[in-house]
NUDO-850641 format. One record per residue (C-alpha): x negated, y negated, z negated; residue in one letter. Coordinates in steps of 0.5 Angstrom, whole numbers, padded with zeros to 4 digits, always signed. Layout:
BEGIN
XYZA...
end
This chain:
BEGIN
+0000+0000+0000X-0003-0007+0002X-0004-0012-0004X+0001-0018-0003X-0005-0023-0002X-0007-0018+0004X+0000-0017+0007X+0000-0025+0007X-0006-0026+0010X-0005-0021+0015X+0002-0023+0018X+0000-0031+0018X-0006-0028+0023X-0001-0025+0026X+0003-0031+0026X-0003-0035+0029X-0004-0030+0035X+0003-0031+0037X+0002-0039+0037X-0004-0039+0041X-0001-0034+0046X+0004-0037+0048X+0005-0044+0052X+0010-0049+0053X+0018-0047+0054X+0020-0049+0061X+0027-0050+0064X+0029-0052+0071X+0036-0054+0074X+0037-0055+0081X+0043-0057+0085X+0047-0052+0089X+0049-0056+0094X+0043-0059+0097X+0039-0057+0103X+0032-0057+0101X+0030-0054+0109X+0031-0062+0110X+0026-0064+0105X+0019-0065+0109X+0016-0071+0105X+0015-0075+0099X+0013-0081+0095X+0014-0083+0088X+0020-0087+0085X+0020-0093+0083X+0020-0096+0077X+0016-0089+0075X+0019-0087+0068X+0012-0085+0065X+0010-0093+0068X+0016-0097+0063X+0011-0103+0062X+0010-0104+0069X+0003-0102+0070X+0000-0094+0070X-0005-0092+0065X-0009-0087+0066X-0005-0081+0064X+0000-0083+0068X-0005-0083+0074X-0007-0076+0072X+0000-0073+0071X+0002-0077+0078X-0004-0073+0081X-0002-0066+0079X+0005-0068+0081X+0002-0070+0088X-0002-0063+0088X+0004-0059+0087X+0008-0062+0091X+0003-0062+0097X+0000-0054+0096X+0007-0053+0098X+0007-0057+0105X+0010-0063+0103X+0008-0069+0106X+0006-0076+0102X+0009-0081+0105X+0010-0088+0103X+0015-0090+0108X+0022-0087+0108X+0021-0080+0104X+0025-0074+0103X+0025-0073+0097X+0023-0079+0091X+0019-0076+0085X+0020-0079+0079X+0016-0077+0072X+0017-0079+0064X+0013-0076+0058X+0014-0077+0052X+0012-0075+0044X+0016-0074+0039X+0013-0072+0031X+0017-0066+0028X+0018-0063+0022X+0018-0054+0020X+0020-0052+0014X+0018-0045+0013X+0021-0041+0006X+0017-0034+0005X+0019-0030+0001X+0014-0028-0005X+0013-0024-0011X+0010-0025-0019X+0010-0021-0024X+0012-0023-0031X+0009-0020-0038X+0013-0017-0044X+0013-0014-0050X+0016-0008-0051X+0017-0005-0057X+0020+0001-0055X+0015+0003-0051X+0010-0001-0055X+0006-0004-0049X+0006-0010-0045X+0011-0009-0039X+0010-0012-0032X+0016-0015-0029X+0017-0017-0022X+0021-0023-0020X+0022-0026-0012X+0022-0033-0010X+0022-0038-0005X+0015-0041-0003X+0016-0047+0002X+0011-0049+0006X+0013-0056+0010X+0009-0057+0017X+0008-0063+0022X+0006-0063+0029X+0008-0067+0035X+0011-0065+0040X+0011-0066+0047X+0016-0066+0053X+0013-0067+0060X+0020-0068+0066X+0019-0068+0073X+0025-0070+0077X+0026-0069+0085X+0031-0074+0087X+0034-0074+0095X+0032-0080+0097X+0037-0082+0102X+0043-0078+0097X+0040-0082+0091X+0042-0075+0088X+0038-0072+0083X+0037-0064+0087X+0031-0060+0081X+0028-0062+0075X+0024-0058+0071X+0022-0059+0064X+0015-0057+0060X+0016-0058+0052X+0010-0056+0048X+0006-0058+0042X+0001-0063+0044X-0005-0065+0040X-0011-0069+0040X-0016-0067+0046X-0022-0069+0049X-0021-0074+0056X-0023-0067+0061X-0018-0063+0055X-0013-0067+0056X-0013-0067+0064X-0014-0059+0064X-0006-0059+0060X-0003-0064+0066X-0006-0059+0070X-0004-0053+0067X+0003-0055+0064X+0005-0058+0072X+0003-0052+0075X+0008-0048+0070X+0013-0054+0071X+0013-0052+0079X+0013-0045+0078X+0020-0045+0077X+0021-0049+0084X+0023-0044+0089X+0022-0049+0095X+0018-0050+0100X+0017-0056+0106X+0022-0055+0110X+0024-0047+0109X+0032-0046+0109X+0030-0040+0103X+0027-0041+0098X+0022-0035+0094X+0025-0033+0086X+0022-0037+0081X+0017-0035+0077X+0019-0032+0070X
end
């Protein structure tokens, strides 16, 4: 039988693993109706959400570029002048609280006079352990531009950290990737190919 200490100390390893396997939680929604085989070229919207303050910073340049290169990997076209489709991005951070209860075991002593020793005695409580992290939601929409009609969007929401400048361009990069992992399309095809899971 493993000792309390042990048995904790083996499920919070375990608990770690699985946080570290795992990746940001991805959703899309697309519009049924539209004819993506009409889509063959791009551009981004205007005012972009991630650009509120009128200007781009630097991770909104990044986040623009890994858009750019999915967008582009899949046979569209960049284009300024009168695009297909308007890609509109935000991002934002949000701080967020866990409350974890687990539960644990003490013992208690007494003397018992029948038995003429100490008796240990167990009794369970809760132990509650309060974690704070933030959280970041990344969304990418694909606007029909002549329609003004929203057609797919896709959303990656993870936990966010404190990265180094490369770091922090390797997780667009990667958290992009998983985004249009789930857009099925491709530059003026009629069929789409099955999201990945």
């Amino acid at each position: 039988m493993l000792h309390p200490t042990r048995a904790w100390l083996a499920l919070g390893l375990i608990a770690l693993l699985a946080a570290c396997a795992t990746g940001p939680r991805i959703s899309s929604d697309s519009d049924p109706s539209a004819d993506f085989s009409r889509y063959r070229t791009f551009s981004f919207y205007r005012p972009l959400a991630i650009e509120e303050h009128g200007y781009a910073t630097l991770t909104s340049g990044r986040i623009k570029a890994a858009a750019r290169a999915q967008m582009e990997s899949r046979g569209y076209v960049y284009s300024e002048n009168a695009p297909d489709l308007w890609i509109n991005l935000n991002a934002y951070l949000q701080e967020k609280t866990d409350v974890v209860s687990t539960p644990e075991v003490d013992y208690d002593y007494y003397y018992s006079y029948r038995a003429r020793r100490y008796v240990a005695v167990p009794y369970w409580r809760d132990r509650a352990q309060v974690y704070r992290y933030t959280e970041g939601t990344l969304n990418v929409d694909v606007v029909d531009a002549r329609a003004n009609r929203l057609v797919w969007t896709g959303v990656a929401v993870g936990r966010a950290g404190r990265d180094a400048p490369e770091r922090r361009a390797e997780k667009i990069d990667s958290a992009m990737a998983d985004i249009f992992a789930r857009y099925p399309y491709r530059a003026g095809s009629a069929t789409a190919t099955p999201p990945a899971r």
